[in-house]
C-alpha positions as CSV (number, residue, x, y, z in Angstrom):
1,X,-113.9,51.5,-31.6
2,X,-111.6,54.4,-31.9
3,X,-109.8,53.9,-28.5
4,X,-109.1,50.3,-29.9
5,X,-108.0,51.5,-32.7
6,X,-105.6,54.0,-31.0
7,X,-104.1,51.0,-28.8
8,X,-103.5,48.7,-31.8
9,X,-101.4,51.8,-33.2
10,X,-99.6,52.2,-29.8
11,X,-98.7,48.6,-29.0
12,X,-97.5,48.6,-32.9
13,X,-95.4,51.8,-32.1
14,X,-94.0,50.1,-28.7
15,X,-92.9,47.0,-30.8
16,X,-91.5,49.0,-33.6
17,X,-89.3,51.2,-30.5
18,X,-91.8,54.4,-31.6
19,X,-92.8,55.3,-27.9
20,X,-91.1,57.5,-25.5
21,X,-89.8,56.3,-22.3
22,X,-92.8,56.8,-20.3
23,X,-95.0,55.6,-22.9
24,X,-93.3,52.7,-23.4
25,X,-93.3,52.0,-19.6
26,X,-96.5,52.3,-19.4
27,X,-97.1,49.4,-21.9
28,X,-95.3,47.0,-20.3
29,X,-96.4,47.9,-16.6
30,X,-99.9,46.9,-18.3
31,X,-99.2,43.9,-20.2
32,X,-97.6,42.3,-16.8
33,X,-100.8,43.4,-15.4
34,X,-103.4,42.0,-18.0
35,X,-103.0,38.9,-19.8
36,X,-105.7,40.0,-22.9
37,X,-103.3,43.0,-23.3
38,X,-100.3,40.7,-22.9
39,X,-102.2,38.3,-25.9
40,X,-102.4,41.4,-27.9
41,X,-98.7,42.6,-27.8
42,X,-98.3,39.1,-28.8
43,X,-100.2,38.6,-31.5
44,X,-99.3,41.8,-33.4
45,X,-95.3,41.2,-32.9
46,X,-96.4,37.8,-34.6
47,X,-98.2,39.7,-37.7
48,X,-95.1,42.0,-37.8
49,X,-92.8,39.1,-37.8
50,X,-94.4,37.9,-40.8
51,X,-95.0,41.0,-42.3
52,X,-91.4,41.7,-42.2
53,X,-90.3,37.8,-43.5
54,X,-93.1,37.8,-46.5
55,X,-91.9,41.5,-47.1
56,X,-95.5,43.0,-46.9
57,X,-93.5,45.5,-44.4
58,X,-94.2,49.2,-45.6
59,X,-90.2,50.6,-45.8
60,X,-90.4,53.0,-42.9
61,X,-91.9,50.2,-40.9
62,X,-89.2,47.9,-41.8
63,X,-86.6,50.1,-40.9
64,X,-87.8,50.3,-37.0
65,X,-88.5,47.2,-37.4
66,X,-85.0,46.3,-38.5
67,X,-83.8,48.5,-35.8
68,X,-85.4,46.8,-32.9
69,X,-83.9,43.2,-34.4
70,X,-80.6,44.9,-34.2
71,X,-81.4,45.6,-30.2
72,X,-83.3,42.1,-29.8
73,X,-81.8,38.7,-29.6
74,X,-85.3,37.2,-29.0
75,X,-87.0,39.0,-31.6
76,X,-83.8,37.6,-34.0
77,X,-84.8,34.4,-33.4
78,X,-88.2,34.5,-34.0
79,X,-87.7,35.7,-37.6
80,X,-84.8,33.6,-38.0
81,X,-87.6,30.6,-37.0
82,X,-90.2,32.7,-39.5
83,X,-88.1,32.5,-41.7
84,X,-87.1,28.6,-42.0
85,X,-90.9,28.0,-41.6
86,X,-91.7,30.2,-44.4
87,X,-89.2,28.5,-46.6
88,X,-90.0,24.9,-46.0
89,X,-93.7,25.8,-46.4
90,X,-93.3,27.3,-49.7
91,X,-90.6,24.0,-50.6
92,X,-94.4,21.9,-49.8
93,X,-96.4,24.4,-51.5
94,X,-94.2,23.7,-54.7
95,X,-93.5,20.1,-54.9
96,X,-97.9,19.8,-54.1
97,X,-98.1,21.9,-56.9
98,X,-96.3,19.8,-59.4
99,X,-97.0,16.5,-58.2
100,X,-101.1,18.2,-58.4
101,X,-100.1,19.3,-62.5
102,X,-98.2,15.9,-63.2
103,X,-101.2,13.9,-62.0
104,X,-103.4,16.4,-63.9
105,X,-101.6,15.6,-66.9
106,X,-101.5,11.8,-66.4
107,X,-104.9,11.5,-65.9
108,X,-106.2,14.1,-68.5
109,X,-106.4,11.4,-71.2
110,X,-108.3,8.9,-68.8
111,X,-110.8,11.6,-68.2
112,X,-111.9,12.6,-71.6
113,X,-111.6,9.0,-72.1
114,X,-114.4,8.4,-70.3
115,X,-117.0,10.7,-70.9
């Protein structure tokens, strides 16, 4: 469990530019190798993207993080999509959330109305 623990750090530390050179070759010569590993470099830049857009980024995270969005067109528009999705989710969450309370309250009378 240790060794997976120490390659969830590593492929965090690649993503966040933390690696040297040959480390960070190393990584990628792998993931072109073997899709599981490839899955895994995917799914955690995916939980640091939203991380990073729900700002549940620790600050010295953020800043390589912000750092490597600087270098990375790609990585740009992914938080740029985050983003939008984040927003228009919340948007839904809201207006369900008052349409839930004004039904609520127009049907509160009609409930104790009938016990």
């Amino acid at each position: 469990m240790g060794d997976e623990k120490n390659l969830d750090q590593m492929i965090y530390r690649y993503l966040l530019g933390e690696l040297t050179e040959q480390e960070q070759t190393r990584v990628e010569k792998r993931y072109f190798k073997d899709p599981d590993f490839l899955k895994k470099v995917q799914s955690a830049r995916d939980d640091l993207v939203d991380a990073y857009v729900s700002n549940q980024m620790p600050s010295p995270q953020r800043r390589s993080f912000e750092r490597q969005l600087e270098e990375n067109p790609a990585l740009r528009s992914r938080v740029e999509f985050a983003k939008v999705l984040l927003q228009r989710v919340d948007a839904e969450q809201e207006e369900d959330d008052e349409s839930h309370n004004t039904n609520l309250d127009g049907r509160s009378g009609a409930r104790t109305g009938r016990k």
